[in-house]
C-alpha positions in Angstrom: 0.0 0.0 0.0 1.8 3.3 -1.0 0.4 5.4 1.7 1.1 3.0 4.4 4.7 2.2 2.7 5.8 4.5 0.5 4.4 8.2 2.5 5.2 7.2 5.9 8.5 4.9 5.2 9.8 7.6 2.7 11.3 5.0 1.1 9.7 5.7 -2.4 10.9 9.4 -2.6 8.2 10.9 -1.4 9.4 13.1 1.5 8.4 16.5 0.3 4.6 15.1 1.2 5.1 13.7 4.2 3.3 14.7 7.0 4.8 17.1 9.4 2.6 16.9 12.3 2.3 20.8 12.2 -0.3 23.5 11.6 0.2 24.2 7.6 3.5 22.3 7.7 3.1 20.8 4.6 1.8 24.2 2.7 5.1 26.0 4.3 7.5 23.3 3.2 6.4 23.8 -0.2 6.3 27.6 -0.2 10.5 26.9 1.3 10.8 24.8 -1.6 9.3 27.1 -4.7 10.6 30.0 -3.3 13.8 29.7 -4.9 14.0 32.5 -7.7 15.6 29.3 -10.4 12.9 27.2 -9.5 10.1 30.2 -10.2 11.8 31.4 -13.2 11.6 28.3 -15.0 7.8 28.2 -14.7 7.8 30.7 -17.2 10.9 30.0 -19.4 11.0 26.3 -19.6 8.1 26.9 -22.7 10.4 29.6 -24.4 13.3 27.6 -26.0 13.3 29.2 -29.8 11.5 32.2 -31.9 8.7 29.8 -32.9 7.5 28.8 -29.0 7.8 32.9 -28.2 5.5 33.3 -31.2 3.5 30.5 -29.7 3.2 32.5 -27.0 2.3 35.8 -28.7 -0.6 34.0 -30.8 -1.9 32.7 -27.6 -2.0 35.4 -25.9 -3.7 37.4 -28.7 -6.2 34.8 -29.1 -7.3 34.6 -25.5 -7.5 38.5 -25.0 -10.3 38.4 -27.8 -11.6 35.5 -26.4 -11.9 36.6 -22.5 -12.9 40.2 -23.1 -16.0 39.3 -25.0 -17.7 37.7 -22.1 -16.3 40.4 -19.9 -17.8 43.3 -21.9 -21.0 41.1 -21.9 -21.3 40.9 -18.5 -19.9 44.1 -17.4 -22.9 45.2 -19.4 -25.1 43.1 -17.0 -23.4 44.4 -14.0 -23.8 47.8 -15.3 -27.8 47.2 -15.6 -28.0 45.5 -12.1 -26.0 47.3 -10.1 -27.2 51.2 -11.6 -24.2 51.7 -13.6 -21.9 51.6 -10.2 -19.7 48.8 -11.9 -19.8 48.9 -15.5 -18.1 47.9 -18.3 -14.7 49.6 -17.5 -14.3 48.2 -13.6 -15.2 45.0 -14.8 -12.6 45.1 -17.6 -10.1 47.0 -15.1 -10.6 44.5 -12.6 -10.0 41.2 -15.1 -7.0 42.7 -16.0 -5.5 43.2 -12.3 -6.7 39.9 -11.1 -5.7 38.0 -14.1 -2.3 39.6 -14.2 -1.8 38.6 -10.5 -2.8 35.6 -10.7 -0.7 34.3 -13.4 2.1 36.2 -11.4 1.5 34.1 -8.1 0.3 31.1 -10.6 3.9 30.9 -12.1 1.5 30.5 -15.6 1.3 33.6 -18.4 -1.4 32.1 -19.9 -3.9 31.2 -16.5 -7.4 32.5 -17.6 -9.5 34.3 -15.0 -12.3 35.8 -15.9 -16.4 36.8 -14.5 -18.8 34.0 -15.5 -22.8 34.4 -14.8 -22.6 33.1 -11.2 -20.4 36.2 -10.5 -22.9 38.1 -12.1 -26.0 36.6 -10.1 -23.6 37.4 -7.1 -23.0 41.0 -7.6 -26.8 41.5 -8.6 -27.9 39.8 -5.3 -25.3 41.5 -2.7 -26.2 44.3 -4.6 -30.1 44.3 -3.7 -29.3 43.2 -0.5 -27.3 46.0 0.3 -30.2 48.5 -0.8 -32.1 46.6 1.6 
């Protein structure tokens, strides 16, 4: 049985996911263990090795700008009906571009998509009426 054998023993290289025992032990060990800046750089160069992958790149990230702002400006639009033009189309844009560029900082990814779906829309509509009260 691997955990039994191989987690606990440690005898099938597994000791970065062994359990420490303490409060968020595991979570810290891991942060120790990305932290270093060669081991976070080549999250984003690894993919990069010649002109063609960096057009790669270029193309993809082209592509998925069209293809996320779309929905964005869609439902910024419904945000800016719900909520009496206090977020609109422009925070909702501004916002996807803040949050999407942190998170593929922190994600170690350039090309992690975030974006507002419908849920987040029903969300904002309800806190919104609930906050008129």
């Amino acid at each position: 049985d691997l955990y039994t054998n191989g987690l606990k023993g440690g005898d099938v290289g597994f000791e970065d996911m062994m359990r420490t025992g303490k409060l968020f032990g595991g979570f810290i060990a891991d942060i120790k263990r990305k932290y270093k800046w060669s081991v976070y750089k080549s999250d984003w160069t690894d993919g990069m090795t010649d002109w063609r992958s960096i057009l790669k790149y270029i193309s993809t990230t082209a592509w998925l700008y069209f293809a996320v702002i779309m929905p964005i400006i869609a439902f910024g639009s419904l945000n800016d009906e719900n909520t009496r033009r206090q977020i609109g189309v422009s925070e909702t844009v501004l916002s996807q571009a803040i949050c999407g560029g942190l998170s593929a900082l922190f994600a170690g990814q350039p090309l992690a998509i975030t974006m507002t779906t419908g849920p987040v829309t029903v969300f904002i509509s309800v806190l919104f009426s609930w906050s008129e009260g």
